[in-house]
C-alpha positions in Angstrom: 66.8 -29.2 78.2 69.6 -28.7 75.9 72.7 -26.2 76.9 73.2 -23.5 74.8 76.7 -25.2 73.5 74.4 -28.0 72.5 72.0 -25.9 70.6 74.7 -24.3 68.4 76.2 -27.1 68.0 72.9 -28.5 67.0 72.3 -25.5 64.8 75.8 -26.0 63.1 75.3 -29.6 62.2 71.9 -28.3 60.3 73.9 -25.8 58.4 76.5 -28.2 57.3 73.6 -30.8 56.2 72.6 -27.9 54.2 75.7 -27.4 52.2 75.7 -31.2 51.6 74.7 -32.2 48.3 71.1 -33.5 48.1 70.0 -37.1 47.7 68.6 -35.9 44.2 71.7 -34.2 43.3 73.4 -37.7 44.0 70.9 -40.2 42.4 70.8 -37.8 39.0 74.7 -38.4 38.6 76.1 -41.5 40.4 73.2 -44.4 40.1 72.9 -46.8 43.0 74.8 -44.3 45.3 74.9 -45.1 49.1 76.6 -42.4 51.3 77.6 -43.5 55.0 78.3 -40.1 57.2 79.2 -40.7 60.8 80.9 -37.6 62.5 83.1 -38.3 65.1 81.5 -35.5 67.3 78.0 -33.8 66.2 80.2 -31.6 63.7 82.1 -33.3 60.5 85.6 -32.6 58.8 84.4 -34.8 55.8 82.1 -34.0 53.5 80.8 -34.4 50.1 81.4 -32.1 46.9 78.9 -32.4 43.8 79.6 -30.5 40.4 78.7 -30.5 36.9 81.5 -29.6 34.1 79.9 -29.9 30.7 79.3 -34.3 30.2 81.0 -35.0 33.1 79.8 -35.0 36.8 82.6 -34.4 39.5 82.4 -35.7 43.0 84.8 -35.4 45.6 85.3 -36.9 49.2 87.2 -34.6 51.5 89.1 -34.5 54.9 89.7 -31.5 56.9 92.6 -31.5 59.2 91.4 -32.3 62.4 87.1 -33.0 63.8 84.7 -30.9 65.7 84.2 -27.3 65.3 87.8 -26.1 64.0 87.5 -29.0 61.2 83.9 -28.3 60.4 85.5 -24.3 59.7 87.7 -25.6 57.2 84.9 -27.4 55.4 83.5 -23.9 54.6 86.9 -22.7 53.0 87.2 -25.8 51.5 84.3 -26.2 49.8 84.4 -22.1 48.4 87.9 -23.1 47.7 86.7 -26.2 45.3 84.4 -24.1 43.8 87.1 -21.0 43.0 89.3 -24.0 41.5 86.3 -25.6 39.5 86.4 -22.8 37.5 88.4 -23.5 34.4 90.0 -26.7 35.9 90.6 -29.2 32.8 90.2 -32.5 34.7 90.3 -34.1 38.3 94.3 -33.2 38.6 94.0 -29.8 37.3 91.4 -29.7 39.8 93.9 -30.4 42.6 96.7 -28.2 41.6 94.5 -24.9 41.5 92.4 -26.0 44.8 95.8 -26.1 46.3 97.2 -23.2 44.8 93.8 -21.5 46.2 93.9 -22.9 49.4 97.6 -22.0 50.3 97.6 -18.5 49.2 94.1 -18.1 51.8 96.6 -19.5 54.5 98.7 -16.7 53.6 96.2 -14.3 55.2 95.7 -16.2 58.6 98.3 -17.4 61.2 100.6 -19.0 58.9 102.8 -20.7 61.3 100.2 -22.0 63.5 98.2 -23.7 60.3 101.8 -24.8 59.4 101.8 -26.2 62.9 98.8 -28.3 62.7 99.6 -29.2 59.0 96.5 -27.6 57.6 94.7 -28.6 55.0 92.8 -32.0 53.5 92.9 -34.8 51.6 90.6 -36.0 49.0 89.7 -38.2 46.6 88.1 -36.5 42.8 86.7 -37.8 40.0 84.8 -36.9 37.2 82.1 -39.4 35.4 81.0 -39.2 32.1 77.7 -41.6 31.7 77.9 -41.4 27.9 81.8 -42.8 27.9 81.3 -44.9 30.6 84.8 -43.1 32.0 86.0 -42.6 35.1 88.5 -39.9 35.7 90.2 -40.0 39.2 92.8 -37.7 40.7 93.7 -38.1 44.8 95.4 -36.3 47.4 96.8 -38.8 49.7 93.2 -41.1 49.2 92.6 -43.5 46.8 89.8 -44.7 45.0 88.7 -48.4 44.7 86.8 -50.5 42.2 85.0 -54.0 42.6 84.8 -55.7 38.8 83.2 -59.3 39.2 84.1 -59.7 42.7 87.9 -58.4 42.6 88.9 -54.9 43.9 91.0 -52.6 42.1 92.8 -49.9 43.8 94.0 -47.1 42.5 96.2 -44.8 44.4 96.1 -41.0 44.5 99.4 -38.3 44.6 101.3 -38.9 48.3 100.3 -35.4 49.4 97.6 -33.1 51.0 96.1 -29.9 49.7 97.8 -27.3 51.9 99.4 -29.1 54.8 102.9 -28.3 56.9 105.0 -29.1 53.7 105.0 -27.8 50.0 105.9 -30.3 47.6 106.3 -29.7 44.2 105.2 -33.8 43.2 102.3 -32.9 40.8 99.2 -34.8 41.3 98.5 -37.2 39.1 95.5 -38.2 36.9 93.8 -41.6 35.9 91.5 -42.9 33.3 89.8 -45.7 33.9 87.1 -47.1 31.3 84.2 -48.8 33.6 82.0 -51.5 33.1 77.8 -52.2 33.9 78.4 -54.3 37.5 81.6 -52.1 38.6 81.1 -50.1 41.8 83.2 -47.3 42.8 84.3 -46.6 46.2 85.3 -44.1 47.8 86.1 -42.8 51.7 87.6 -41.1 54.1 90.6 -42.3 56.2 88.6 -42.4 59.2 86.9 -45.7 58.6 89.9 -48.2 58.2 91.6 -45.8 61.4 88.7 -46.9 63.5 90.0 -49.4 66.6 87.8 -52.2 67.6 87.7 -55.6 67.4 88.1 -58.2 69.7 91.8 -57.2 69.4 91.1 -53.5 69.5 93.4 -52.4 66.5 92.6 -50.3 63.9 90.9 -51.9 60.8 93.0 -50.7 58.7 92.6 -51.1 54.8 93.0 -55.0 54.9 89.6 -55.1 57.0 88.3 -52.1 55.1 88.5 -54.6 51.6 86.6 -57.2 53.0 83.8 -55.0 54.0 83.8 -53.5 50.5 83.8 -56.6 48.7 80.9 -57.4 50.4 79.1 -54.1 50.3 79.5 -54.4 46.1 77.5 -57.3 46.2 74.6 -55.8 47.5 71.7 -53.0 46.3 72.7 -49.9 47.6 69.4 -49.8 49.9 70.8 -52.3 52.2 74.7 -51.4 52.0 73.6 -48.4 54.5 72.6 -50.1 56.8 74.8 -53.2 56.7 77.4 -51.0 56.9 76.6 -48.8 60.2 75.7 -52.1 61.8 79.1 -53.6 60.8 81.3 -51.0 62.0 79.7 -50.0 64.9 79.7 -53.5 65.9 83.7 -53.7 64.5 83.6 -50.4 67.0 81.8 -51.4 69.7 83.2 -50.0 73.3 86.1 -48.1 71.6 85.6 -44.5 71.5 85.6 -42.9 67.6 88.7 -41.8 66.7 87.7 -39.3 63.6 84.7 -38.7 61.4 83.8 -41.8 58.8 83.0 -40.9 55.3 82.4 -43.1 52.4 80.1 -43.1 49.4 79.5 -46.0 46.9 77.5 -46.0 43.4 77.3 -48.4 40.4 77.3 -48.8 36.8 74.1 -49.2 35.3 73.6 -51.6 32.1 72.0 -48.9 30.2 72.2 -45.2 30.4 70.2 -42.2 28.6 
């Protein structure tokens, strides 16, 4: 019989796959999209962030400071926080700047030494697709976003800080345009996959191990990259305990659009 701590925390899970955006949602704006959730606990500080902005679709991959139940908290503010700063936002980087506009001043009403403390915040990775252009626009805070083209990754790294966080730097976030091809695959994730120890070394697998797995995933349909992938890291896991919540979601290019 579960505890009652286990049925809340049961219930809370449910709420937060509520918020998420649906696999409908997903497959309507980002074709051959594969999303790998693995919480470190039952409750998740990543999460997933769909919009729509006129001929562009806007998905985001975000990283509340901390896991468990404080960091699943902050996904709430974050996500009303992204949707405060969608309004009127002109772009990915526009997007940034307001969310963390928005999500400093709401620290301004809590314990602000203490968030200070803890540094915070999250970090994320935004972009905005237009299927007619076949454009890509990406904007990051402290997470990048990678492309495999004909079996070569591209990476392309987002602005060196967090929304919110300890510190307030005034290094404006920066915004890419990339112009993407039928075959490209877009990557994206959370820094708790290449954190993860294992191994027969036990280190972490850092970004190095992290392109391999990619370069492999974007060779196959995104109906077996799922699954290849939990087996892969789990395995790459294997007695080591999780260290944080994994995100990551992939999706393709099609050769023909409506």
């Amino acid at each position: 019989m579960y505890s009652q701590s286990q049925e809340d925390m049961d219930y809370a899970r449910s709420i937060q796959s509520m918020m998420a955006p649906t696999r409908e949602q997903l497959d309507s704006r980002f074709p051959e999209c594969m999303v790998y959730d693995r919480p470190m606990d039952k409750l998740s500080g990543d999460f997933l962030w769909v919009a729509d902005r006129e001929h562009e679709a806007y998905l985001a991959v975000c990283d509340c400071t901390g896991h468990g139940m404080s960091a699943a908290l902050m996904t709430v503010l974050a996500r009303e926080k992204l949707w405060q700063a969608m309004n009127k936002a002109s772009g990915p980087a526009h997007l940034l700047t307001r969310l963390d506009e928005k999500f400093r001043a709401a620290m301004m009403n809590g314990d602000t030494h203490r968030m200070r403390a803890i540094g915070m915040g999250l970090d994320l990775t935004v972009l905005a697709y237009s299927h007619k252009q076949r454009q890509v626009r990406f904007a990051g805070a402290k997470r990048p976003l990678w492309l495999v083209r004909d079996g070569k990754l591209l990476e392309f790294k987002g602005t060196s800080r967090s929304i919110g966080g300890a510190y307030w730097r005034q290094q404006p976030f920066v915004e890419t345009t990339l112009q993407v091809r039928p075959g490209d695959s877009v990557f994206m994730f959370s820094d708790g996959v290449p954190d993860q120890f294992g191994g027969p070394k036990d280190q972490k697998l850092k970004l190095k191990g992290l392109r391999t797995l990619v370069l492999t995933l974007a060779t196959m349909p995104p109906e077996d990259q799922h699954e290849f992938i939990q087996t892969w890291l789990q395995s790459w896991q294997g007695a080591s305990p999780s260290t944080d919540d994994q995100l990551m979601i992939s999706f393709r290019i099609p050769a023909f659009e409506g």
